[in-house]
C-alpha positions as MATLAB code, in Angstrom:
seq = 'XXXXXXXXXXXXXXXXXXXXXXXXXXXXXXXXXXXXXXXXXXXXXXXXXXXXXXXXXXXXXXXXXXXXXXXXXXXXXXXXXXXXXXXXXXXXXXXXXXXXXXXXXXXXXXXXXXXXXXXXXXXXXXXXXXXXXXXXXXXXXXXXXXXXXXXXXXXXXXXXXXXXXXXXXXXXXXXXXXXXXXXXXXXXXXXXXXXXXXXXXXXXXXXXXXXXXXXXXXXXXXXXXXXXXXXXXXXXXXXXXXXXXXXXXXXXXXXXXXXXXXXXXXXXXXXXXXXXXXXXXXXXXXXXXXXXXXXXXXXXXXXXXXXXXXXXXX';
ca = [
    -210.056  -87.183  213.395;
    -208.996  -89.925  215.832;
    -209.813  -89.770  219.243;
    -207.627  -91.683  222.379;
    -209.285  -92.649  225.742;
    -206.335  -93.442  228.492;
    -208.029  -95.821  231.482;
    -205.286  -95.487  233.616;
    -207.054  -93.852  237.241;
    -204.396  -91.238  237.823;
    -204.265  -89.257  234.212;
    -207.589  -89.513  232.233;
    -207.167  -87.348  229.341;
    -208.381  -86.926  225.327;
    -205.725  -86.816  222.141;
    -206.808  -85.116  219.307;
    -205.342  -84.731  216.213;
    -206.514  -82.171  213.612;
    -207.109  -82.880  209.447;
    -204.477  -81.683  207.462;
    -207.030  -80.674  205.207;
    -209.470  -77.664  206.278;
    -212.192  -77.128  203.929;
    -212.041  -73.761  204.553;
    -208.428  -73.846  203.539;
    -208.787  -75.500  200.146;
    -211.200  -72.764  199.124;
    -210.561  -71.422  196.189;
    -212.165  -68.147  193.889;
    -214.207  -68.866  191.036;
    -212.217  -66.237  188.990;
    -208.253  -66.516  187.518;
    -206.634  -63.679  189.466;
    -204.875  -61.346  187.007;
    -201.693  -61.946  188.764;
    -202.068  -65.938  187.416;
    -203.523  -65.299  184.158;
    -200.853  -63.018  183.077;
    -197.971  -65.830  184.457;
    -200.589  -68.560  182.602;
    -200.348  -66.238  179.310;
    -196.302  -65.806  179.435;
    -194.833  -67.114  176.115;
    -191.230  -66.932  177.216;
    -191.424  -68.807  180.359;
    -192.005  -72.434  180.970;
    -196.566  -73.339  181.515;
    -197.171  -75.294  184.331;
    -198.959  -78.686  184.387;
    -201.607  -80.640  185.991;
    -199.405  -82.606  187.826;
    -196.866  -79.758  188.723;
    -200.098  -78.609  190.359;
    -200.899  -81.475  192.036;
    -197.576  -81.615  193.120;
    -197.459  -78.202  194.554;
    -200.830  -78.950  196.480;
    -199.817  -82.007  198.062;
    -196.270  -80.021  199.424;
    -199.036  -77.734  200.462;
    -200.855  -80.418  202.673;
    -197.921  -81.738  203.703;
    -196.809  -78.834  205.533;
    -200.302  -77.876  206.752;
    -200.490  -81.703  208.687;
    -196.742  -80.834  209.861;
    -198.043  -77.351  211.323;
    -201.224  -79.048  213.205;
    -199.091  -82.038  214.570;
    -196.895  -79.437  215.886;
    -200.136  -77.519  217.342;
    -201.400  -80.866  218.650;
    -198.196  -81.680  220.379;
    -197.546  -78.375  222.446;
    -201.486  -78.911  223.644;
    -201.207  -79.863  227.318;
    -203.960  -82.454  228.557;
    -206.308  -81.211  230.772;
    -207.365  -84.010  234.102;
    -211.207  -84.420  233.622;
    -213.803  -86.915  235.108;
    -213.651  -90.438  233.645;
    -216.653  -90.828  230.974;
    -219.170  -93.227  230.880;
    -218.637  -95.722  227.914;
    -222.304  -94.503  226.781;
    -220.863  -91.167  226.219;
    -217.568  -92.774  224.665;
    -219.396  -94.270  222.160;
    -221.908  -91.265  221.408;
    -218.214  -89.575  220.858;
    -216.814  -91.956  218.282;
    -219.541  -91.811  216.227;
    -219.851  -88.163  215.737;
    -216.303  -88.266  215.389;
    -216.424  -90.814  212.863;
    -219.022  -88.633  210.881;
    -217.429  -85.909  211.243;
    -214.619  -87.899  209.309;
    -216.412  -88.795  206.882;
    -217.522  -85.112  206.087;
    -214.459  -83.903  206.118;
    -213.596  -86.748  203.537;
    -216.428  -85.801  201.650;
    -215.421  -82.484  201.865;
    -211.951  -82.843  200.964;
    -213.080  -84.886  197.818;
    -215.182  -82.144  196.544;
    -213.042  -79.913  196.337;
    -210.379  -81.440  195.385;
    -212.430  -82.062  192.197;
    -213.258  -78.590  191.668;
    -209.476  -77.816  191.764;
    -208.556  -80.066  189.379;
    -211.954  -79.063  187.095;
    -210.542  -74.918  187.876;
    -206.957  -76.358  186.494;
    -208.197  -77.846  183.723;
    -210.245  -74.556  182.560;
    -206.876  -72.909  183.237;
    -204.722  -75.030  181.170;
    -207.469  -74.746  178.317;
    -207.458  -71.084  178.917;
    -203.179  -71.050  178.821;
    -203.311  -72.922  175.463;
    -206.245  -70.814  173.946;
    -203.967  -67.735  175.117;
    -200.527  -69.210  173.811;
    -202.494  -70.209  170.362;
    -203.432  -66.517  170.114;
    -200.273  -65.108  170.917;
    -198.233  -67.110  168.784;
    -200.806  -65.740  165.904;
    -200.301  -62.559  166.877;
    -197.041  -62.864  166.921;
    -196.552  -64.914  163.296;
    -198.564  -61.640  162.539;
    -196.655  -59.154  163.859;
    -193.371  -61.049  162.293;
    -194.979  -60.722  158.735;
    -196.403  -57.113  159.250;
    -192.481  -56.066  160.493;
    -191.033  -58.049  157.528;
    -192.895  -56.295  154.987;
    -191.890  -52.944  156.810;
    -188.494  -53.644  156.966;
    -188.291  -54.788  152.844;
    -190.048  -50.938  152.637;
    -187.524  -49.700  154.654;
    -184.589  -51.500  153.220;
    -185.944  -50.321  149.834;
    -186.425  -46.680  150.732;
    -182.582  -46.833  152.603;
    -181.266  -48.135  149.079;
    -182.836  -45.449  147.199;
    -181.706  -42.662  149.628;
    -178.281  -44.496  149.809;
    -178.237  -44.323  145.891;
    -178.996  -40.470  146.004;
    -176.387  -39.524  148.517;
    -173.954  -41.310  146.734;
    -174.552  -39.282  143.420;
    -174.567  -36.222  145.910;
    -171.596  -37.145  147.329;
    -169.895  -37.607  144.143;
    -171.194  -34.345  142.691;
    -169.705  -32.816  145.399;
    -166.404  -34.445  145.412;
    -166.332  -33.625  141.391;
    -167.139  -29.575  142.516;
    -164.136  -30.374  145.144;
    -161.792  -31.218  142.630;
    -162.326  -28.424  140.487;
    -162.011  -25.820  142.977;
    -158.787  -27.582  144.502;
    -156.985  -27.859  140.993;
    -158.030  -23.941  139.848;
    -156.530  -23.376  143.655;
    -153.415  -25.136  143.432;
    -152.815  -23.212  139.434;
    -153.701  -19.609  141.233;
    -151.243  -20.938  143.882;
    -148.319  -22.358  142.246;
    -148.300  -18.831  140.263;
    -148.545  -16.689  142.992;
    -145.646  -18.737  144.522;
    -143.707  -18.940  141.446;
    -143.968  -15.057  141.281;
    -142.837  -14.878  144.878;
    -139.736  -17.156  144.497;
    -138.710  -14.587  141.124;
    -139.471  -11.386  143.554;
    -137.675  -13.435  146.922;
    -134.491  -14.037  143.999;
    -134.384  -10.368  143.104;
    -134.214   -9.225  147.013;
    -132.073  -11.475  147.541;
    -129.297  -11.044  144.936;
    -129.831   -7.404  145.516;
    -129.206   -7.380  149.205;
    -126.338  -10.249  148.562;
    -124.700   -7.042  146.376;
    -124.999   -4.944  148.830;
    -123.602   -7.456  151.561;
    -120.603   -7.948  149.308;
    -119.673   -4.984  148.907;
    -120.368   -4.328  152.604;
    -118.438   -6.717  153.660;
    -115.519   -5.634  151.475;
    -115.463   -2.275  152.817;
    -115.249   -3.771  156.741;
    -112.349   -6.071  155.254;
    -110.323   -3.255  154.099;
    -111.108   -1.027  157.349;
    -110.656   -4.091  159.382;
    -107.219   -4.873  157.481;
    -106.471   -0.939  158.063;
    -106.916   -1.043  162.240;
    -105.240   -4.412  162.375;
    -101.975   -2.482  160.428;
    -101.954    0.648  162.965;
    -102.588   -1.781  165.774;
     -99.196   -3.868  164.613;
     -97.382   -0.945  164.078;
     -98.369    0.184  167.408;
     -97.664   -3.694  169.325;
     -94.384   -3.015  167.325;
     -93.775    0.554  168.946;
     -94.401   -1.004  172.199;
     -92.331   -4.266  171.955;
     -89.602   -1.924  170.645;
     -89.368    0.170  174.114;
     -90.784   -2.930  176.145;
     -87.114   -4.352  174.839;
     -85.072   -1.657  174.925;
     -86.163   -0.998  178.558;
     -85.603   -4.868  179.416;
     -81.864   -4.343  178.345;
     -81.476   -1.575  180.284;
     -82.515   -3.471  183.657;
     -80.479   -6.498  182.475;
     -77.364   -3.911  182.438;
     -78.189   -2.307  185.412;
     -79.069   -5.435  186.933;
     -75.609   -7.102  185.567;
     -73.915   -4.253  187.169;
     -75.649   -4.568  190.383;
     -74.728   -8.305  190.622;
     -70.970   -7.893  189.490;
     -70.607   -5.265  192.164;
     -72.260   -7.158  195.011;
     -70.231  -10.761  193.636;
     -67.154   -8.317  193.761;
     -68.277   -7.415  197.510;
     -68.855  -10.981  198.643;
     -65.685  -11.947  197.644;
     -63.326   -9.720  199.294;
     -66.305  -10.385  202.635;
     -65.130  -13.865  201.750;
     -61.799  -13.294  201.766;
     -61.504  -10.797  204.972;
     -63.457  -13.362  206.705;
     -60.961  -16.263  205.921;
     -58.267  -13.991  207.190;
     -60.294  -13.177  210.328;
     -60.940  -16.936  210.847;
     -57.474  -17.890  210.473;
     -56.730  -15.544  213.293;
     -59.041  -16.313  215.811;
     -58.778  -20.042  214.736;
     -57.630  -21.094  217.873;
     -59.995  -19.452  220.031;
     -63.479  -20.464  218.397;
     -64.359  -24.127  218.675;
     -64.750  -26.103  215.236;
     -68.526  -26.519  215.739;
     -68.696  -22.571  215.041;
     -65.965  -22.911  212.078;
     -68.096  -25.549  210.921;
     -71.286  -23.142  210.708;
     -69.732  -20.147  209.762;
     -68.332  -22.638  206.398;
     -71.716  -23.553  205.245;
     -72.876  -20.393  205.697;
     -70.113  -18.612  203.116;
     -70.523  -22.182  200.874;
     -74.725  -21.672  201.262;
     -74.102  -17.606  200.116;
     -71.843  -18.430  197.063;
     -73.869  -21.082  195.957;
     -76.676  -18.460  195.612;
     -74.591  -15.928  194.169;
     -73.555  -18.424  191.220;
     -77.090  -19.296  190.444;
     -78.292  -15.910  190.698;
     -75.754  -15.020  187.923;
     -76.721  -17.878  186.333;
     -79.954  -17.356  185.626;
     -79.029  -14.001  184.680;
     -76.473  -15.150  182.125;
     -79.211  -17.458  180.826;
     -81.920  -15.088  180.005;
     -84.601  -15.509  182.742;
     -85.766  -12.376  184.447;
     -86.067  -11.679  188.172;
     -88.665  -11.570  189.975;
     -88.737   -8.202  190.664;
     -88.396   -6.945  186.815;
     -91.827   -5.293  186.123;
     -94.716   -6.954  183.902;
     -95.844   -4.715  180.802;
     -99.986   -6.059  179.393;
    -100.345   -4.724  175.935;
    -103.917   -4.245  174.915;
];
């Protein structure tokens, strides 16, 4: 601990600055805590050294002396009476032996840290030694086991196999005396199937033959009857065409002498009706014999009118 006087009249005031090591701090069980002996006892992970340790424990003391400067520098001084220089020195010197207990202190344990780590690291190597002999154990114990089992899964593999092909061997049996009592059964079914078969083909023959000949004896009375039909279908078609020829010979006959008593009529009263009305009166008589010829045209041709009637036979 270092102590600071400041003579200056105004501020009179006393730094302090605290250990980073605290005895009471660096304290440390007698015992391994359970926690540490089983991480100390770990086979899989990575031990931990002396110096890691130390390592760890100086970090450790680092921060602590960071933490108390920060303490020390948020402390605000306090304005007291100036001290005597008596009392100064009286001041120093149980500072200075409080120092040097601290030191002490420090030292001490310290040494019993390092004499703890050391029974630790003794204790992680006896614990490792006897863990890696249990487990060298362990490997031989489960080696002989598994040459057991391997030897006891051979044998059983060796008796299901002979199972397996006594049973494949009573498979085969029953599935060739199965396929013989099939293939006979089936072989009498196709010889009973051919029977029916030709029997009912007989029968359809001869079925058939008799629809044929009734079939052949409706389609006969059915032409004789189309015949019948076409007959007076014909006959009465030449009997319109007459009647119709007659009609149009008598009505051509008609037009013509209209024709001609309207040619006289026009030659009389040709001075009286202008030519635009002789002109009309022209195409109309040209326009009705026109018609007249084609009508008898397609009559002399063969096509019927449109008013001859339509006969459906069924």
């Amino acid at each position: 601990m270092e102590v600071g006087v400041d003579n200056s009249p105004e501020n009179v005031g006393v730094a302090m600055e605290f250990p980073a090591v605290d005895g009471d701090g660096l304290s440390s069980p007698r015992t391994v805590p359970p926690r540490l002996r089983r991480r100390l006892t770990e086979t899989k992970a990575s031990p931990s050294s002396v110096e890691k340790i130390e390592a760890k424990l100086r970090d450790a003391d680092l921060r602590r002396q960071k933490f108390y400067e920060h303490l020390s520098s948020k402390a605000r001084p306090k304005p007291r009476s100036p001290p005597q220089s008596g009392d100064l020195e009286i001041l120093g010197q149980r500072l200075q032996a409080k120092l040097l207990a601290a030191e002490q202190k420090r030292s001490s344990v310290l040494a019993k840290e390092q004499l703890r780590l050391a029974k630790l690291d003794q204790l992680r190597q006896a614990a490792r030694t006897g863990v890696e002999l249990r487990v060298k154990k362990e490997c031989a114990e489960l080696g002989t086991k598994v040459e057991l089992r391997v030897r006891q899964a051979e044998t059983n593999r060796m008796r299901i196999l002979k199972a397996y092909r006594q049973r494949r061997a009573i498979s085969r049996e029953r599935t060739s005396q199965y396929l013989i009592r099939r293939i006979t059964r089936e072989h009498k079914y196709k010889e009973c199937v051919g029977t029916a078969i030709s029997q009912k083909w007989a029968a359809a023959k001869k079925k058939r033959l008799g629809l044929l000949e009734a079939d052949m004896e409706r389609a006969h009375a059915r032409l004789l009857q189309v015949r019948k039909v076409a007959k007076f279908v014909s006959q009465k078609r030449e009997i319109e065409r007459r009647r119709l020829r007659e009609s149009l010979e008598d009505k051509l006959q008609r037009a013509k002498r209209q024709r001609a008593e309207y040619l006289m009529r026009r030659a009389k009263v040709h001075n009286s009706i202008g030519a635009n009305w002789t002109k009309k009166m022209q195409k109309q008589a040209d326009y009705l014999s026109r018609k007249l010829a084609r009508c008898w045209r397609n009559f002399s041709s063969g096509k019927p009118p449109f008013n001859w009637p339509r006969i459906t036979l069924f």
